[in-house]
N, C-alpha and C positions, 0 to 999 in steps of 0.2 A: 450370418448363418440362418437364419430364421426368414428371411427374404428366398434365399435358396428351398427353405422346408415349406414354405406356403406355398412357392412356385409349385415344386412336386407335388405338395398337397393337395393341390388347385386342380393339375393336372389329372391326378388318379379319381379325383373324385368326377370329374368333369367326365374326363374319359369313360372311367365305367358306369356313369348316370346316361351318359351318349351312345356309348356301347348296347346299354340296353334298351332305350328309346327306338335306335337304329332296328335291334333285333322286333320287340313290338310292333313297331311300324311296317316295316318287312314281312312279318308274320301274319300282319291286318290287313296288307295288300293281297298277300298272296293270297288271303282265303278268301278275299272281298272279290278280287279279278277270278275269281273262278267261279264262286256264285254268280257274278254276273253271266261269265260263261255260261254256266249250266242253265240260268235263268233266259237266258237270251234264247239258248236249244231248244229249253222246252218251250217257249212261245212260240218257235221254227216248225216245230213238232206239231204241237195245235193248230198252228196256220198249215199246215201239208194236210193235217186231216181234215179241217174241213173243204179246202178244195177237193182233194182228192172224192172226200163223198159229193163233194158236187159233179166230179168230173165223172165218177160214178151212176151216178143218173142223166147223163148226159146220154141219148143214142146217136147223136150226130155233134161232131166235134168241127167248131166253124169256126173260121179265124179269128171273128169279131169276140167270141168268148174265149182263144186263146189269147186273144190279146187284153183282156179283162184279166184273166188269170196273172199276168206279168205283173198285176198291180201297179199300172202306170210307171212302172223300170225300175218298180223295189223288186222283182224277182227276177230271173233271166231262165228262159223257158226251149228246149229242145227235146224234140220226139225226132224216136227210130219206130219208122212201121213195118215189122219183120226185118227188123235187122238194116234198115234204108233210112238212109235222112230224108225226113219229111218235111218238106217245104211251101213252108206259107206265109202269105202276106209277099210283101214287096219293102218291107223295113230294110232298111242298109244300119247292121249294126256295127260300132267303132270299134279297134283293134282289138278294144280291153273287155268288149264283148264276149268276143269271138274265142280270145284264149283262156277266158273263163268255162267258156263251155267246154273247150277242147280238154282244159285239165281236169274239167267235171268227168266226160266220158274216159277220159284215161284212165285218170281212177277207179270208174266202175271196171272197165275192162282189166283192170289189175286185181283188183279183189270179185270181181264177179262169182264167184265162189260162194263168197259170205253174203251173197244177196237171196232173199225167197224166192221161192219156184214159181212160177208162175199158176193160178188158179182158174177154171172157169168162172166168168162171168162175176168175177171179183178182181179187186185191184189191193194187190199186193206191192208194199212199199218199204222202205228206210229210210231213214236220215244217217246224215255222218256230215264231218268236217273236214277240211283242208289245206293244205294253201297250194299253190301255183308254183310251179317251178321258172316263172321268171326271176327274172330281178329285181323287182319289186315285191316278191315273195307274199303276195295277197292273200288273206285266209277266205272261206267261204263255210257257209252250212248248205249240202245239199241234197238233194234227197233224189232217189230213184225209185220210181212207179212202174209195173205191169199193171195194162191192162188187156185182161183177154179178150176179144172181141169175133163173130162169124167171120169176120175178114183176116183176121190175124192175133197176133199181139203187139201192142201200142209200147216201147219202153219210154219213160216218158223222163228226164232229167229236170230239176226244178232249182236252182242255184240262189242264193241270197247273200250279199257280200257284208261281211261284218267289220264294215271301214266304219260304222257310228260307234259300235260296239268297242270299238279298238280308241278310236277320239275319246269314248269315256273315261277307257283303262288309262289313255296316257293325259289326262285332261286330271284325272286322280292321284296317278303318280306326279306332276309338276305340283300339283296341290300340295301333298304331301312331304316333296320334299323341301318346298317352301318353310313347310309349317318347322318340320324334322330342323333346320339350318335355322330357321327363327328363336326354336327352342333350346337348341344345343347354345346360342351364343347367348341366353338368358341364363341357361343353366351353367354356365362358362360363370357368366358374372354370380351369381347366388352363388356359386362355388367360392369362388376367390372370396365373396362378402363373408359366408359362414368359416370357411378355414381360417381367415383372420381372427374372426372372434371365438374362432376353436384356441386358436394360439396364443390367445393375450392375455392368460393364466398363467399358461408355461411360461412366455414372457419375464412377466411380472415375479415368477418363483424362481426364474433362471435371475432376475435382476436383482432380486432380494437376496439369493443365494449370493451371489458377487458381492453387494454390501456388505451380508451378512462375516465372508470370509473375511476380505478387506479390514472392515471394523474391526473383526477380532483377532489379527494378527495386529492392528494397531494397539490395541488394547493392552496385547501381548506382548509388544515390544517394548514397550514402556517401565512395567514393570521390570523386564527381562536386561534392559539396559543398565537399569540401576540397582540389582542386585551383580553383575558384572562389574559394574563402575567399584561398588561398595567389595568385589571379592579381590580385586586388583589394590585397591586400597588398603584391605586389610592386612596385605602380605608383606608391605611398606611400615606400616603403623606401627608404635609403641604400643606394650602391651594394654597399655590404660586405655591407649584409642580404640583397639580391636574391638571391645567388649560394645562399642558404641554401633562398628562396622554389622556387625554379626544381627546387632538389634535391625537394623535395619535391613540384614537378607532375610529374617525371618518376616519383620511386616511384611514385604515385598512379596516374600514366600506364599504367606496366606493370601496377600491379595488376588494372585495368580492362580493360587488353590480355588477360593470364592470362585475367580472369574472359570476357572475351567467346569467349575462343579454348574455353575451358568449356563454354559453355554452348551454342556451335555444335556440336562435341561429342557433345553429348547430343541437341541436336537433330536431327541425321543419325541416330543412334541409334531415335531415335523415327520418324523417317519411311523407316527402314529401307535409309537410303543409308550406312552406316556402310561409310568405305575400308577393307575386307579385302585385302590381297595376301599368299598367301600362297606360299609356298617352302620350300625344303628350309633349315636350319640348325644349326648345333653348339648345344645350348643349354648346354655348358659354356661355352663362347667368348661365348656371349652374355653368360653370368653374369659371367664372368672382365672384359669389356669393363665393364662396369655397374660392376664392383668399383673397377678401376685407374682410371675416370672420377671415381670420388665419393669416392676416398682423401683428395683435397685439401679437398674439406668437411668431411668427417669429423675433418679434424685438425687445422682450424681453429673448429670446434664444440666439440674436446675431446670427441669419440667415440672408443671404440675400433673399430673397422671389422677385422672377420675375413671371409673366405669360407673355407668347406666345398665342394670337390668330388671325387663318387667315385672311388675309382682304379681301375677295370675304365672302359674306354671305351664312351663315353653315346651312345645311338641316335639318329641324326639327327629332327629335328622338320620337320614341315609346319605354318610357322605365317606369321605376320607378325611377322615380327622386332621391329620398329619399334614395335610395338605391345604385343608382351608386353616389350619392354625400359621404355617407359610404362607399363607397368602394374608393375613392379616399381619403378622411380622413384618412383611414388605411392605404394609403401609404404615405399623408403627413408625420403624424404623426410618422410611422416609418420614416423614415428621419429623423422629430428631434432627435427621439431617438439616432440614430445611425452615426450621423454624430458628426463633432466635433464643436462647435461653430467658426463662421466668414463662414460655409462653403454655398454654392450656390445653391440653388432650384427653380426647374424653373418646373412649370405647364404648360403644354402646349397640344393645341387641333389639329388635323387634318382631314379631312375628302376624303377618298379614297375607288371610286366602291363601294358605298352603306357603306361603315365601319368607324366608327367613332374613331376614336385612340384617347384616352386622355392617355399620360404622365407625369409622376413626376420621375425628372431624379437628381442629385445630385454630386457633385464632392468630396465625401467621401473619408471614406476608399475603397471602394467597397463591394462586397462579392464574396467569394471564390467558384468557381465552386466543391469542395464538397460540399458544404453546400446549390447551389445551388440547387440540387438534392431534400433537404431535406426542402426547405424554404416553402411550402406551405401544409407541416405535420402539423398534430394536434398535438399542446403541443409543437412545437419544436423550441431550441433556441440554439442558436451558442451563441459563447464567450462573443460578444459584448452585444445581449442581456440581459443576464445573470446580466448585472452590474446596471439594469432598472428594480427594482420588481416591475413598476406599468404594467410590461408585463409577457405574460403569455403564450405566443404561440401561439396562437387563433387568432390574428387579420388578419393576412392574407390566414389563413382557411377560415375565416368568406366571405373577399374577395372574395376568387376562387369560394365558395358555390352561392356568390350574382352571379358572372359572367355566371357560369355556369347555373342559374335558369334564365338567360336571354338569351342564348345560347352562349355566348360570352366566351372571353379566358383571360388571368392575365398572363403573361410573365415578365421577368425579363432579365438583358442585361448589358454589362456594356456599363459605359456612354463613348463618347469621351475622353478623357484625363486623366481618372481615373473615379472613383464611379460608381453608380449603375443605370439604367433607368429601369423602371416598367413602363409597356404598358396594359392598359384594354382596349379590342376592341369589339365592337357588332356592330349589324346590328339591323334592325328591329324588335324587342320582336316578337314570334310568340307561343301562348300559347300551350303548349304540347299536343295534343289530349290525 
């Protein structure tokens, strides 16, 4: 599925990153070939005037400076003397000469209209563009001159072919589309490279979600099988057994209870509804509460149960009471689990630079730095665990979830001399904008 969603992903990004390059690019041409355009006219424009005032003070027009005029074959040059092709020199020009001028004079004769009137003893001019009605469809800048003269009037045609002009335009466009086909298949890749790593969250929350169900419909069945097992039983059984039957759908009962209350939980957790309330509190007093509560387990486990608290008075907390006192319960109580009876617990509080450290540290077996890796997975349980079905994985998930939604951290350590130390540390709650 996700192979499918990058491909599309890849594609729309690509697409409309291309899309737009295309239109800028397109857009950069269009306005750059027409500056040139325009740039190229008016330097067409300033070349006709200054000949033209030279042709101006010219009183005798001789071929050798109409042939200077031609600019060595950058121009192409015909005069009407009253209305007569005027003929000079002895040049045999090539077909493409010829129909350059023809489609020059057509054109004026087509719009002759929109040309000025002619002036005494001034030379009255235009420029304009074109192209050829051959088949080669040739453009041109050309310009028409009057001049008045005792003799007559001179119409003077002056043509300049814009084949360099045109090499540039398409000399820019290859450029360009090079660069444009260079780009898109970079942008092609950075696509596909960022959409990946757009997706290997989703991934990773789609794959965890799948464990996450998996695990706890395992979880679920377990309990679920042996409260069946135990009501099939019960229906069988002498009255003296029943009462045995029963004990056991209710552990089973609560176990399944815990595990659902778990796993809602985490669920909130994940959809970002996790109940914070937070307030001011002693977190001695919370400590101190936590301690005198769980004395009576502890001394029916055959724990020794100590607290530690500073003796300079501790800076009131902004927390959720309710919530870091669960989360220190989850490490009590792991503890009992996992330690061995006669062994040492000790609660203990500190306060350092605004952070408040509470402690449950223990002289166990320890835990092993693989497993430490792995100690605050969902569902996950190492050897010792294992031997405890009223756990389930989740309690020190539940943990990191509370710490984290206070901004705080859940580390783990080993203690001095052997076993394990668990550190929750926070500051100040400060509600997530």
């Amino acid at each position: 599925m996700f192979r499918q969603v990058h491909r599309r992903l890849t594609l729309l990004c690509a697409g409309i990153t291309i899309l737009v390059l295309v239109l800028m690019s397109c857009s950069y041409l269009y306005v750059s070939e027409k500056n040139l355009k325009e740039t190229s006219f008016t330097s067409f424009q300033n070349d006709m005037n200054t000949l033209l005032s030279n042709l101006e003070n010219q009183t005798i027009i001789t071929h050798e400076w109409l042939s200077k005029m031609e600019g060595n074959g950058k121009y192409f040059l015909s005069i009407r003397d009253n209305d007569q092709a005027f003929l000079w020199g002895n040049q045999e020009h090539a077909s493409g000469y010829r129909e350059a001028l023809k489609a020059g004079w057509d054109y004026y004769d087509s719009h002759s209209g929109d040309f000025p009137s002619t002036l005494p003893f001034t030379i009255q001019h235009r420029e304009f563009s074109f192209s050829t009605d051959a088949d080669k469809n040739e453009d041109y800048f050309g310009c028409i001159a009057f001049s008045s003269r005792d003799t007559g009037t001179l119409t003077i045609l002056i043509l300049e072919s814009t084949e360099n002009l045109q090499e540039r335009i398409l000399t820019q466009r290859h450029t360009f589309l090079i660069l444009v086909v260079s780009a898109a298949f970079v942008l092609a890749f950075f696509s596909y490279l960022f959409t990946g790593l757009f997706l290997q969250p989703l991934k990773k929350s789609r794959q965890s979600q799948i464990q996450f169900v998996a695990a706890a419909s395992h979880e679920l069945r377990t309990p679920l099988s042996v409260i069946l097992s135990a009501g099939n039983a019960c229906r069988k059984a002498s009255p003296q057994e029943q009462g045995m039957f029963l004990d056991i759908i209710k552990k089973e009962g609560e176990a399944m209870s815990r595990l659902i209350s778990d796993l809602l939980t985490l669920a909130g957790a994940d959809s970002h509804s996790f109940a914070i309330r937070p307030a001011p509190c002693e977190p001695d007093t919370l400590l101190l509460d936590l301690f005198e509560a769980s004395q009576l387990l502890a001394r029916e486990k055959g724990y020794h149960l100590s607290i530690q608290l500073p003796e300079e008075k501790t800076t009131p907390l902004v927390c959720d009471s309710d919530r870091i006192r669960q989360v220190l319960s989850i490490l009590l109580h792991n503890a009992f689990s996992f330690c061995p009876s006669g062994s040492r617990i000790t609660l203990s509080l500190r306060q350092q630079d605004k952070t408040t450290f509470f402690t449950v540290s223990d002289n166990g077996p320890g835990i092993p730095d693989t497993i430490k890796a792995h100690l605050f997975d969902r569902f996950y349980r190492g050897d010792a665990s294992r031997q405890d079905s009223g756990h389930f994985g989740l309690g020190l998930s539940i943990a990191r979830e509370i710490m984290e939604a206070h901004h705080g951290t859940i580390t783990v350590s080993d203690s001095p001399g052997g076993g394990a130390t668990f550190t929750a540390s926070l500051g100040s709650y400060r509600k997530k904008p």
